[in-house]
C-alpha positions as CSV (number, residue, x, y, z in Angstrom):
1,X,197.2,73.1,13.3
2,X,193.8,73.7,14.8
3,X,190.9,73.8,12.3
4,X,188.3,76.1,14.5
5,X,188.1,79.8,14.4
6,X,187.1,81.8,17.5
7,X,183.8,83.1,17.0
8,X,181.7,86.5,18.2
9,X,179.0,83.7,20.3
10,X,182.3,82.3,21.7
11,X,184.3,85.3,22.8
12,X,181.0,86.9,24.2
13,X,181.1,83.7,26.6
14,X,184.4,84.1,27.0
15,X,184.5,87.7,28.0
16,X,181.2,86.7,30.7
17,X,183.2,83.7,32.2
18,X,187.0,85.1,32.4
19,X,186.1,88.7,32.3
20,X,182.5,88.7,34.0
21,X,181.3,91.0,31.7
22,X,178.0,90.3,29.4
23,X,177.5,91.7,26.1
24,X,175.5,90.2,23.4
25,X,177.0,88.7,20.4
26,X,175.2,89.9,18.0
27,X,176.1,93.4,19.4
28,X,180.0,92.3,18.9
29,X,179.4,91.0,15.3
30,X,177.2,94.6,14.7
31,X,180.4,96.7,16.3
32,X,183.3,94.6,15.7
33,X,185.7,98.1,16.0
34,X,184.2,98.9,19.4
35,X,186.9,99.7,22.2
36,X,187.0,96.2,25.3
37,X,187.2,99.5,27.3
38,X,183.6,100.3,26.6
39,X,182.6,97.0,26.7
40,X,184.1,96.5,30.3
41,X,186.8,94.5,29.5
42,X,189.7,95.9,31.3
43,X,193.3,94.2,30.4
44,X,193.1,91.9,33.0
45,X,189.6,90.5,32.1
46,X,191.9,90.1,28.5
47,X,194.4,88.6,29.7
48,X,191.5,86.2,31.5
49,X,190.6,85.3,28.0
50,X,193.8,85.1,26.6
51,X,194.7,82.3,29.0
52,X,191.8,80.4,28.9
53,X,191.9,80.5,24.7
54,X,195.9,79.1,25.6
55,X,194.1,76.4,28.0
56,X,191.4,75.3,25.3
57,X,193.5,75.0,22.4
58,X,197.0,73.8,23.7
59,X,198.3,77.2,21.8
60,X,200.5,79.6,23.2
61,X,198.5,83.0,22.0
62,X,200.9,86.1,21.0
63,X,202.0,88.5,23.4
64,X,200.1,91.3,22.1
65,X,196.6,89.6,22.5
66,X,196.0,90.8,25.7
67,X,196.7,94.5,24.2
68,X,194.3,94.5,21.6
69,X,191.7,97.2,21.6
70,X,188.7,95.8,19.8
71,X,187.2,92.6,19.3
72,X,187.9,92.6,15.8
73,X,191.7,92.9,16.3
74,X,191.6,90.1,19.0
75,X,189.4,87.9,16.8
76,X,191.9,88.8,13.8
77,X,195.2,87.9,15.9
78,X,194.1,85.0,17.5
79,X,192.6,83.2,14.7
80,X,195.1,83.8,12.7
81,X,197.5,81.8,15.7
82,X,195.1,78.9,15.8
83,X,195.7,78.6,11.9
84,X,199.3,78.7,11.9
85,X,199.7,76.7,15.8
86,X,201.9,79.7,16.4
């Protein structure tokens, strides 16, 4: 079971690095319910994240992460899979 929770700072690097998209974190944490779509995150630069998450953490990630529509879903689903190591 993995003790760390994904954060806003670290999926805003995340989404810059697998995704090459930049957005603030403080404008995630502001507008958690905000579509990736209007971010620039396109399912591909998802399933970018999704993998590297599955890299750092040893975890395989659900198969609906790369489907969620808001940063507050995918923050929601994948903690929630570090927690449990499912």
């Amino acid at each position: 079971m993995i003790t760390t929770a994904l954060t806003f700072d670290e999926l805003a690097a995340l989404m810059k690095q697998a995704a090459g998209v930049t957005v603030d974190a403080r404008e995630l944490e502001k507008a958690p319910d905000a579509p990736f779509a209007t971010l620039g995150v396109d399912s591909l630069g998802l399933l970018g994240i999704v993998g590297e998450l599955e890299n750092r953490y040893g975890v395989a990630l659900p198969t609906d992460a790369e489907r969620c529509k808001t940063p507050a879903e995918f923050l929601g689903m994948v903690n929630s899979a570090l927690k449990t190591g499912v």
